[in-house]
C-alpha positions in Angstrom: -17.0 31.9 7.1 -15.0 29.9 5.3 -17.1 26.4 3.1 -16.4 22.7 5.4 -16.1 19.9 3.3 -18.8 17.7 2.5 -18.1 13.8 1.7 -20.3 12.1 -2.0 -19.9 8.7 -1.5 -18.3 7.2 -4.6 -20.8 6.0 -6.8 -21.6 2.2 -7.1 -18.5 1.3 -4.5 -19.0 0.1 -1.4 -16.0 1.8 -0.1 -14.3 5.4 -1.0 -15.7 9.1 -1.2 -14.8 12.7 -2.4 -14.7 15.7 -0.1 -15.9 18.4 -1.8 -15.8 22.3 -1.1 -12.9 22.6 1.6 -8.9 23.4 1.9 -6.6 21.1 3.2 -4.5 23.7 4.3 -7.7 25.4 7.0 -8.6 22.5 8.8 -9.6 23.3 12.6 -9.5 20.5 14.8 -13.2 19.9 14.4 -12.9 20.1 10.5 -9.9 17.3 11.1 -12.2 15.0 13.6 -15.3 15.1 10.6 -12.4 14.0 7.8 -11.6 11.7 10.4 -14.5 10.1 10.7 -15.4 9.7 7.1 -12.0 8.3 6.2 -12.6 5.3 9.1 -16.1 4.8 7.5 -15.1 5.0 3.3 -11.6 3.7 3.9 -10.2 6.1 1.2 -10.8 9.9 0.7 -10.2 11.9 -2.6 -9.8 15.5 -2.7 -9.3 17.4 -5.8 -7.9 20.4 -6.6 -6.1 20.8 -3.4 -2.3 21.6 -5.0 -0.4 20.9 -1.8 3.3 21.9 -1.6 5.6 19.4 0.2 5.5 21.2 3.5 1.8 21.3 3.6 1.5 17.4 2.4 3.4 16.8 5.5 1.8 19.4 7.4 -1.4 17.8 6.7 -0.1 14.1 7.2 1.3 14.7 10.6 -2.3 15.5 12.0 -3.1 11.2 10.9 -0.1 10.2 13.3 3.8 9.7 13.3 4.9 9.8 9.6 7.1 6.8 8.0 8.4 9.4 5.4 6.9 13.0 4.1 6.9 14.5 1.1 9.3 11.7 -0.9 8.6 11.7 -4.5 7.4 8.8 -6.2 8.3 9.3 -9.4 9.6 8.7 -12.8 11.4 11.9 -13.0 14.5 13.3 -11.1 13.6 16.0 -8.4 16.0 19.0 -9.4 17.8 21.2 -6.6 15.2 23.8 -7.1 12.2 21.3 -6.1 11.3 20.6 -9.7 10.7 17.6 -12.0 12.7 16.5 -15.1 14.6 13.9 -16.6 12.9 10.4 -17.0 14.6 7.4 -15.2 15.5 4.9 -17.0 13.0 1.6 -17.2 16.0 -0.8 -16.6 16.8 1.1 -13.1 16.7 -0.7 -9.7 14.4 2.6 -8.8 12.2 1.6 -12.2 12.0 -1.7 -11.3 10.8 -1.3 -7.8 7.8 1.3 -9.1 6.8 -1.2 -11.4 6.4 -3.5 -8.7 4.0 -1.6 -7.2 1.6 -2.4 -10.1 1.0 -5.8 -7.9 -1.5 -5.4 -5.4 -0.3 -4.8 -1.9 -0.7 -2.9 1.5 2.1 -0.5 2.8 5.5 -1.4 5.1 4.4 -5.1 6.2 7.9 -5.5 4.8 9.1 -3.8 8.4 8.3 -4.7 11.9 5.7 -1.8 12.1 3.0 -1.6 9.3 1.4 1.7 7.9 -1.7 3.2 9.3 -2.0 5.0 6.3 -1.2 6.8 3.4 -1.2 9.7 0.5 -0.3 11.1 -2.8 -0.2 14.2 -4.4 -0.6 14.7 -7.8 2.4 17.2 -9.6 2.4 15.7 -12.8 0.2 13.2 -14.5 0.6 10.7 -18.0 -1.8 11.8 -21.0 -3.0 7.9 -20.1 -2.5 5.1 -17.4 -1.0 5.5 -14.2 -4.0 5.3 -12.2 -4.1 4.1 -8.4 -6.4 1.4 -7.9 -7.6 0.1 -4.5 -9.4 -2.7 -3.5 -11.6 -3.0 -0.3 -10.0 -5.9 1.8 -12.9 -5.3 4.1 -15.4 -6.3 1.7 -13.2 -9.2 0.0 -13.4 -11.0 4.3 -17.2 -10.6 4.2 -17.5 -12.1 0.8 -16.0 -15.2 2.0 -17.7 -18.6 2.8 -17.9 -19.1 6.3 -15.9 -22.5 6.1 -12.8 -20.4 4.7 -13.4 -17.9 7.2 -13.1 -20.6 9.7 -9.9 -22.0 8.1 -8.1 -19.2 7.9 -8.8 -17.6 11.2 -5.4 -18.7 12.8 -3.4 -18.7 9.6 -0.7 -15.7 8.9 1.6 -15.2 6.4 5.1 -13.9 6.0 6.3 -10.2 4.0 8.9 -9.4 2.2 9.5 -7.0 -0.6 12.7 -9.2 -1.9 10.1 -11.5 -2.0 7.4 -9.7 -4.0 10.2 -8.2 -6.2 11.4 -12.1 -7.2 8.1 -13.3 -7.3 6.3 -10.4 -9.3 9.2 -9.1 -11.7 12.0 -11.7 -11.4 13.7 -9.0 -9.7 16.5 -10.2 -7.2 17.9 -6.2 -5.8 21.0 -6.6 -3.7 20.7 -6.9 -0.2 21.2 -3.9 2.1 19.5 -3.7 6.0 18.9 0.0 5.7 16.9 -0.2 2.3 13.4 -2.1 2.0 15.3 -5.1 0.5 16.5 -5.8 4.0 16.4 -9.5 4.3 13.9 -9.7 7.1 10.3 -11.2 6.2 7.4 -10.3 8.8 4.9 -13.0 9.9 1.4 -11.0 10.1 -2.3 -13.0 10.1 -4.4 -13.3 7.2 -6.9 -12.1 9.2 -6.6 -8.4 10.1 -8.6 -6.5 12.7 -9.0 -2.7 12.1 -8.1 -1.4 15.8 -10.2 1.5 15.1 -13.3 0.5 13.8 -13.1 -3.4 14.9 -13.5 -4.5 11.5 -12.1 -7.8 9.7 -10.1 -7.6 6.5 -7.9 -10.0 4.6 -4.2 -9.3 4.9 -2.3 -10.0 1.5 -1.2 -9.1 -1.5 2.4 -9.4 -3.3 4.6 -9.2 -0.5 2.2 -12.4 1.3 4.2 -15.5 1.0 4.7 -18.6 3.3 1.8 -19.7 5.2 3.3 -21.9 7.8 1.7 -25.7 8.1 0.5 -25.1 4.1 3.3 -26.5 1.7 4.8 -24.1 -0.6 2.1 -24.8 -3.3 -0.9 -24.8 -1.1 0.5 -21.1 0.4 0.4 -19.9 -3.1 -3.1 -21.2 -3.9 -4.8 -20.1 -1.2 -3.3 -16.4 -0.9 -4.2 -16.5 -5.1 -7.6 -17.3 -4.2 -8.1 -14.9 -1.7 -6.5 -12.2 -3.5 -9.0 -12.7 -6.5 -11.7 -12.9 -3.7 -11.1 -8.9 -3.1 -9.7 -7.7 -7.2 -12.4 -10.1 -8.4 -15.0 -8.0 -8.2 -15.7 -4.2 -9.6 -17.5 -3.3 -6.2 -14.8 -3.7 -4.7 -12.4 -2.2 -6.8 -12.0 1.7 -7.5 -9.9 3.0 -9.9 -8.3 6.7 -9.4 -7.6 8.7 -12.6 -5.3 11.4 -11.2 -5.6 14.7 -12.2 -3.3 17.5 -11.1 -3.8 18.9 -7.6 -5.8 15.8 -6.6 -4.9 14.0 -2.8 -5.6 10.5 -2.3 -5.7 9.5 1.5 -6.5 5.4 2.5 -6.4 3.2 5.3 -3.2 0.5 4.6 -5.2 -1.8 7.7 -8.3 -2.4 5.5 -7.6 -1.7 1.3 -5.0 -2.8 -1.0 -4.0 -1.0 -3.6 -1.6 -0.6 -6.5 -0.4 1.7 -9.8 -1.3 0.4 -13.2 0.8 0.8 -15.8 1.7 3.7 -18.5 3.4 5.4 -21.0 7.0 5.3 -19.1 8.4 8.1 -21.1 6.0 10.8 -19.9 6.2 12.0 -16.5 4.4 10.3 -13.5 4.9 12.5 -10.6 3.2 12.1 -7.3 4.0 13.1 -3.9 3.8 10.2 -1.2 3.7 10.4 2.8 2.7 7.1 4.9 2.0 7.1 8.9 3.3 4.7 10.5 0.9 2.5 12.1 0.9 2.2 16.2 3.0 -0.6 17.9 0.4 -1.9 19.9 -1.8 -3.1 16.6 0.6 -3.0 13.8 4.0 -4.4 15.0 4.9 -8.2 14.0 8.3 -8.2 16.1 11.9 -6.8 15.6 14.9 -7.8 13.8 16.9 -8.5 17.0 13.5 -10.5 18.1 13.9 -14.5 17.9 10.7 -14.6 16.4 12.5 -12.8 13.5 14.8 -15.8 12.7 12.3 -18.0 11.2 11.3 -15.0 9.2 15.0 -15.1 7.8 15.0 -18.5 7.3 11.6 -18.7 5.5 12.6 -16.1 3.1 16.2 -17.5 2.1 14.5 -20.7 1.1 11.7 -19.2 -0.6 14.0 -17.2 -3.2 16.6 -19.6 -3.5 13.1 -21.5 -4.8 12.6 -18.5 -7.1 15.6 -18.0 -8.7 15.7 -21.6 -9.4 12.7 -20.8 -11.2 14.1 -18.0 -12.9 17.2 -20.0 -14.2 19.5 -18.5 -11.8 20.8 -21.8 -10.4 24.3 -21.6 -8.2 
């Protein structure tokens, strides 16, 4: 008979916990519906030593739901025609810059009209230091809040957009192209999210958060600043991953932020990423062809012609 997992909550956390003592690769339904469960309840789930190839990362993200992408290597190194790792990118690359981005913390795909349910890495290859995964309960950082600025923010959303985040965060300004994530579309989505699952509130921000309608510019930036410390403020509600090979890191993107931190860019960093897609009926803002989405357009154009004037990039 072969040993179910068991689930240690992570110590001193609020959130998070490691399943011990099973294989990824032999879950019966039942197994699934238990690691299930405890993923709704902890928000994130660690499980070492699991060494999953690409087909059985996607194998075993297909049983959350409908997958974004499987198996796509997030990486510093090139993947080689016969599925292995070598040759560091260079730092000054477009793909460089955008993984360094990612040390800013955010929530998956609010950058496109359907947001991430969840999602998961594989370790393959790990720096001697750094490059940790941190997340942050958003769950925790709504229930910390005073009840006047749970009041005030109730109806308030915000708008996404990684050309945003990218401008904002690194100065960044990548060419514009609709079939890449620097798509030109920005996503209104609420402040205040509600887990469909579990009924929970969280706060939904993070870098690609920008343009509170009814706030001016400034005020937008203060307050999603303030919230954002609300939630990385505090160690309880932060837990920081030190991969090892063979680990898998599964979390919720509708409760946790979460981001890289930074390392030693000329050793490898090699981790395997899948996301589900969320479901329409909770996670979709509208579509491109939507007239909803033209405000979005026009909201983002005027936002980073405001960055690159700050950036000295005047036309």
């Amino acid at each position: 008979m072969r040993k179910k997992f068991s689930y240690s909550k992570i110590v001193d956390k609020g959130f998070g916990a490691i399943g011990i003592g099973g294989d990824l690769r032999a879950l019966d339904q039942e197994d699934f519906n238990e690691l299930y469960s405890a993923f709704l309840e902890y928000g994130f789930l660690i499980f070492p030593n699991q060494h999953l190839n690409e087909a059985e990362n996607i194998d075993f993200a297909k049983r959350f739901g409908e997958l974004e992408f499987g198996a796509l290597p997030l990486a510093n190194e090139h993947k080689q025609e016969d599925g292995s790792f070598n040759n560091i990118i260079p730092l000054n690359t477009q793909r460089m810059r955008t993984n360094v981005g990612n040390e800013a913390w955010h929530t998956d795909s609010t950058y496109w009209p359907i947001s991430s349910k969840c999602a998961m890495l594989s370790a393959l290859k790990v720096p001697s230091a750094g490059g940790e995964t941190q997340l942050a309960d958003a769950r925790a950082g709504y229930d910390a809040l005073s009840a006047d600025l749970k009041a005030s923010i109730e109806e308030l959303g915000a708008y996404h957009s990684t050309e945003f985040s990218q401008a904002n965060d690194l100065g960044d300004f990548p060419k514009r192209d609709k079939s890449s994530i620097y798509h030109g579309e920005a996503y209104y989505r609420p402040l205040v999210k509600v887990h469909p699952e579990t009924g929970r509130r969280s706060l939904l921000i993070g870098r690609h958060a920008f343009g509170i309608p009814g706030l001016s510019r400034n005020k937008s930036r203060e307050l999603l600043a303030r919230l954002l410390q609300v939630v990385v403020g505090d160690e309880k509600y932060v837990y920081t991953h030190r991969w090892a090979v063979g680990d898998l890191l599964v979390w919720d993107n509708r409760c946790l932020l979460h981001r890289a931190r930074p390392y030693d860019y000329s050793q490898p960093r090699v981790l395997i990423g899948s996301r589900i897609a969320g479901e329409e009926n909770s996670e979709l803002a509208y579509y491109p062809e939507d007239k909803k989405a033209e405000e979005g357009r026009a909201v983002l154009d005027s936002e980073l012609k405001s960055l690159r004037e700050s950036h000295g990039f005047v036309s």
